[in-house]
N, C-alpha and C positions, 0 to 999 in steps of 0.2 A: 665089460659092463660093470659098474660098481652095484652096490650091495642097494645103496636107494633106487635105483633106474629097476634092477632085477625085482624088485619088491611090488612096484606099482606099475611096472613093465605093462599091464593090458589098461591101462588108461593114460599111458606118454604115446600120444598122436605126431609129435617129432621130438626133437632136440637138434641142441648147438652144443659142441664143446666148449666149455669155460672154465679157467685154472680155480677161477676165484668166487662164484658165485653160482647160487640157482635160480633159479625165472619160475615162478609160477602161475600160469592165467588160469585163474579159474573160469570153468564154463557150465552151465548147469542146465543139459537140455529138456529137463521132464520141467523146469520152470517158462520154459516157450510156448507153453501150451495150457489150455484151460486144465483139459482131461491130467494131465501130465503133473502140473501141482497139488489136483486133488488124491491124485494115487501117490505122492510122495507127502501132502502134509497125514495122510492116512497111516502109510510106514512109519512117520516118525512121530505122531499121537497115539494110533492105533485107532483112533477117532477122528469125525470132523465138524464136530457139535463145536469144537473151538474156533475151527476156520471161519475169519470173518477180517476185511480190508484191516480193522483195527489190530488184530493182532500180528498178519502182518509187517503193518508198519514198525509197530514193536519189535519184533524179532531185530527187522534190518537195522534199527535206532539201535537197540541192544549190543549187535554184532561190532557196528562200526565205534558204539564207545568205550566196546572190551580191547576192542584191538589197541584202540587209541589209548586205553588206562594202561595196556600192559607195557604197550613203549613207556609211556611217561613211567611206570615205575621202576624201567631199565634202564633208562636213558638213551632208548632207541630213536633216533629223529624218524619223523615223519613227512612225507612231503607229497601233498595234492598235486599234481599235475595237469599242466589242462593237454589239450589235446595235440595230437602231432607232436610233442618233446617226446626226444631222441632219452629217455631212460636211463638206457646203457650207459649215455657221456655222464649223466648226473652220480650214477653208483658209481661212475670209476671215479670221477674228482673228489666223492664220499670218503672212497675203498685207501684213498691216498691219505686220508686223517685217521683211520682207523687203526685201535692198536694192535691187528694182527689173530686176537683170539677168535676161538672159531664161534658162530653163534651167529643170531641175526643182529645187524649192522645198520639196517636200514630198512625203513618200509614205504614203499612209494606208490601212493595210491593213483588208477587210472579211471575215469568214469566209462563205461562205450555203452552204445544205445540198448535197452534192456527192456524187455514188457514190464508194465505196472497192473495186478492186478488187482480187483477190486471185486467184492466178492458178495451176491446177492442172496439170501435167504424166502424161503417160501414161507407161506403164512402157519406151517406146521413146524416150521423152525429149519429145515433139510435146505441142503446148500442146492440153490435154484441156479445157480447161472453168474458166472467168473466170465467176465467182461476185460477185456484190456481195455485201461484207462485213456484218456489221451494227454501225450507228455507235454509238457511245458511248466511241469508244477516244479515244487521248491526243490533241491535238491535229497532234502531228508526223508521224501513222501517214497522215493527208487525205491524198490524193496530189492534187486539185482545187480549188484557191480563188477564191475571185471577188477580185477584188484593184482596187482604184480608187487610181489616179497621178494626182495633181495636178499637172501642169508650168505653168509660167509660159511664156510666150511674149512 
């Protein structure tokens, strides 16, 4: 077992052997549930006088145009994928133009279906009731994506 797999070992739910790359699906299950993001935006405020649909959306807006700056100031491509592309075939035809150094090479984003929540307040200010949204909205509003990183190693 190498030294990354040993490291995070009690959160890799399987693997694939690969000479050339790593896969990582993120999966975030305290955000599947109402209770479950109020006790996780708690851990990472310490508070939830913040919590509200709007900041939310922020975070996710945030997350998606950091990752996007840090390619672009590496020159990492990026590439949205829509649904059912085979990934794998895309990073090998990538893996075939790249110069070899270790590091990430490519970022391929995947979208899969995710709760949207949205998050009501009481007339005292205290978080009353986190509602899943109903999806059809724009793509930017997702606060959840499943996201797969291709690094070279």
């Amino acid at each position: 077992m190498d030294r990354f797999s040993e490291c995070y070992q009690e959160l890799i739910e399987w693997s694939y052997d690969s000479a050339d790359r790593i896969v990582l699906n993120a999966y975030f299950p305290m955000g599947q549930q109402p209770g479950g993001m109020l006790v996780w935006w708690r851990n990472l405020y310490g508070r939830d006088e913040t919590m509200d649909t709007a900041h939310l959306m922020r975070m996710a807006g945030r997350f998606s145009r950091r990752v996007r700056a840090f390619a672009d100031a590496k020159g990492i491509p990026i590439i949205d994928c829509a649904p059912n592309v085979k990934k794998f075939e895309i990073a090998q035809a990538d893996l075939s133009k790249h110069d070899g150094k270790p590091g990430v090479f490519l970022i391929l984003v995947a979208k899969s279906k995710a709760p949207v929540w949205e998050v009501e307040r009481t007339t005292t200010g205290k978080v009353g009731a986190i509602r899943r949204k109903k999806l059809g909205l724009s793509p930017w509003v997702r606060q959840t994506v499943k996201r797969q990183f291709a690094v070279r190693w």
